[in-house]
C-alpha positions in Angstrom: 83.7 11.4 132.3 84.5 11.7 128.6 83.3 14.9 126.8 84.1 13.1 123.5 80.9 13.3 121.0 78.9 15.2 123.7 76.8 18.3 122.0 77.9 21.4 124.1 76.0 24.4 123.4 78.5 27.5 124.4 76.9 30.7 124.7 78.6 33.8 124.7 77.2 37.4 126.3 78.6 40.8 126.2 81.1 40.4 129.2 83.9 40.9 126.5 86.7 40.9 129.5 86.4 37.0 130.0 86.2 36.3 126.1 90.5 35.4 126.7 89.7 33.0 129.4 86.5 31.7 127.4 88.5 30.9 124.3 90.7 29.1 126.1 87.9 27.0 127.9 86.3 26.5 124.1 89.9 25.5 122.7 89.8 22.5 126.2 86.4 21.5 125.1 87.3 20.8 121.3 90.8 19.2 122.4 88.3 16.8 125.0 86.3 15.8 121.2 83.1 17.5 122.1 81.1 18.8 119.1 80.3 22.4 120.4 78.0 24.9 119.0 78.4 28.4 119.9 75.4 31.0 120.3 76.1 34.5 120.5 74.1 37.5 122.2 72.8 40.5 120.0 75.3 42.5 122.3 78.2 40.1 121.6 77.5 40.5 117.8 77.5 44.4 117.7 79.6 46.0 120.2 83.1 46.7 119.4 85.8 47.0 122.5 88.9 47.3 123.8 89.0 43.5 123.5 88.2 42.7 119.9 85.4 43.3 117.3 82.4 41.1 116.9 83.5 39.5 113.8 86.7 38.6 115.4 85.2 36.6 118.4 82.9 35.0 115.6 85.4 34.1 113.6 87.3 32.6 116.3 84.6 30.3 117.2 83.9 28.8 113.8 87.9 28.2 113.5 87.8 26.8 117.1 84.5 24.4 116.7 84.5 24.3 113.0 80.2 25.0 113.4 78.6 28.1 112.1 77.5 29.8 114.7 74.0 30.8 116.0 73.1 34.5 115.5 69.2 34.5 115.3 66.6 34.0 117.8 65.1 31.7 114.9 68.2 30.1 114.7 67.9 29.1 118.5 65.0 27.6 118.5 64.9 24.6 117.3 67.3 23.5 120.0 64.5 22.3 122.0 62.1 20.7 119.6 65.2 19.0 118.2 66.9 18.3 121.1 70.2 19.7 119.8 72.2 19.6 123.0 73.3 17.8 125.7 74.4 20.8 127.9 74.2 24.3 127.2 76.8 27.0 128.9 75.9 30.3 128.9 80.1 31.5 129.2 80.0 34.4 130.0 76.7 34.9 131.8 75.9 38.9 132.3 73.8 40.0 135.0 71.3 41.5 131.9 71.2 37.9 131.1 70.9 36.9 134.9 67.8 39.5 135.0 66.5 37.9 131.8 66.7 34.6 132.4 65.3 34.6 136.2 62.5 36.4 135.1 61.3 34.2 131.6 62.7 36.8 129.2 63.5 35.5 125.8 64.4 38.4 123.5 68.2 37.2 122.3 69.7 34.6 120.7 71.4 32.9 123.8 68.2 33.8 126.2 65.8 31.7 123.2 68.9 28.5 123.3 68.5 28.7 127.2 64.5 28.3 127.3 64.5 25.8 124.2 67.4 23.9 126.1 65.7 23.6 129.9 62.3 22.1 128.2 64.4 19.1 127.5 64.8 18.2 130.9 68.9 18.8 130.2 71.4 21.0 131.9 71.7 24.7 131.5 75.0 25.9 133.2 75.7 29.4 134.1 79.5 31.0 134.1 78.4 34.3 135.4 80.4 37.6 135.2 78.3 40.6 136.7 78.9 43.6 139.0 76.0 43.8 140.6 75.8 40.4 141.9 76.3 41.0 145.2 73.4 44.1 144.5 70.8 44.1 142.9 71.1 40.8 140.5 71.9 38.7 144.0 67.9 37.8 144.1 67.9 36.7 140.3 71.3 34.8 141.0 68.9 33.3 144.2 66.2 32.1 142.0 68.6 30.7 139.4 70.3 28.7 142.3 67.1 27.3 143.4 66.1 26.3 139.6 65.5 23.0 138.4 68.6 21.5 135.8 70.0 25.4 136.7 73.8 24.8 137.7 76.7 27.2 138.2 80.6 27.1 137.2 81.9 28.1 141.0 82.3 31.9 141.2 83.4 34.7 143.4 84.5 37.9 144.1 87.0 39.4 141.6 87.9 42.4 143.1 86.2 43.2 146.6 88.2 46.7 147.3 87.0 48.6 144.2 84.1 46.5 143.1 82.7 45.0 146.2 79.3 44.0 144.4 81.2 42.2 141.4 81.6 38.1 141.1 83.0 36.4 138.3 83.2 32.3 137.6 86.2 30.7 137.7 86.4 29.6 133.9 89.0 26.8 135.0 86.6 24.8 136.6 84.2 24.9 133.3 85.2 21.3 132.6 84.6 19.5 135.9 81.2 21.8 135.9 79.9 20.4 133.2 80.5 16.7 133.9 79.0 17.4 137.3 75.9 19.2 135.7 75.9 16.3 132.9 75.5 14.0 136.2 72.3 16.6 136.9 75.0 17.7 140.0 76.6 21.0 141.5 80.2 21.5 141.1 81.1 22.6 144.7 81.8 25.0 146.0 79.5 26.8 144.4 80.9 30.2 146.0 85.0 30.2 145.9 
């Protein structure tokens, strides 16, 4: 399937160690010719880390997708009255967002895209990166699974010996996830 012209809605959370990997992802989708708009979290717009500043991962995706990005809960909105998207990626997905999203919380940018998206009937796919998935976010993660137009980039355990409850989503696989959830289909494996 050709990604050319489709609307990709890429929203980023505060899980600032995968921004590397999700950069490279956004640079694959652009190169494919898909017109992406990026979303970012209230966390992803104020905290400062080891990993780069807010207005550096900002800046990065306007230069990446050439699209101002969406800041505002307002902002996110009209994404489902105006059908805006064809799929939206939440990349990376924290377990706050897990939490939030299971449970029909809508109090960020990225968490008001997600509920304007699904009453579209269209594809909300989820690259998750937690450490409590295996704990305490493993029933939201359940309910998310069992969702309708809910689909999952394939993820797994990143480092079992010193974080046994932690999964993260293979980023590589974003590509052939979203043509699978565009198809209204699981990548599988889901769990890798």
């Amino acid at each position: 399937m050709s990604l050319k012209g489709k609307k990709i809605g890429v929203a980023f959370t505060g899980s600032f160690c995968t921004y590397r990997n999700v950069f490279t992802e956004l640079q694959k989708l652009s190169n494919e010719g898909a017109e992406i708009q990026t979303i970012f979290s209230d966390s992803s717009q104020q905290i400062s880390s080891r990993f780069g500043s807010p207005e550096e991962f900002i800046e990065k995706a306007r230069t990446v997708t050439g699209i101002e990005p969406i800041l505002t809960i307002s902002q996110a909105e009209p994404i489902g009255p105006k059908s805006l998207l064809d799929i939206l990626v939440i990349i990376p997905c924290t377990g706050n967002t897990i939490a939030k999203l299971a449970n029909g919380i809508t109090d960020t940018p990225v968490l008001m895209a997600a509920k304007a998206h699904l009453r579209n009937d269209k594809p909300l796919l989820l690259s998750i990166s937690t450490n409590d998935a295996l704990g305490m976010n493993m029933k939201n993660i359940g309910l998310l699974l069992n969702s309708k137009n809910i689909y999952f980039v394939p993820f797994g355990q990143d480092n079992p010996e010193k974080k046994p409850n932690s999964m993260i989503a293979h980023t590589e696989l974003l590509i052939p996830s979203i043509e699978a959830a565009l198809l209204k289909k699981q990548y599988q494996p889901v769990i890798q």
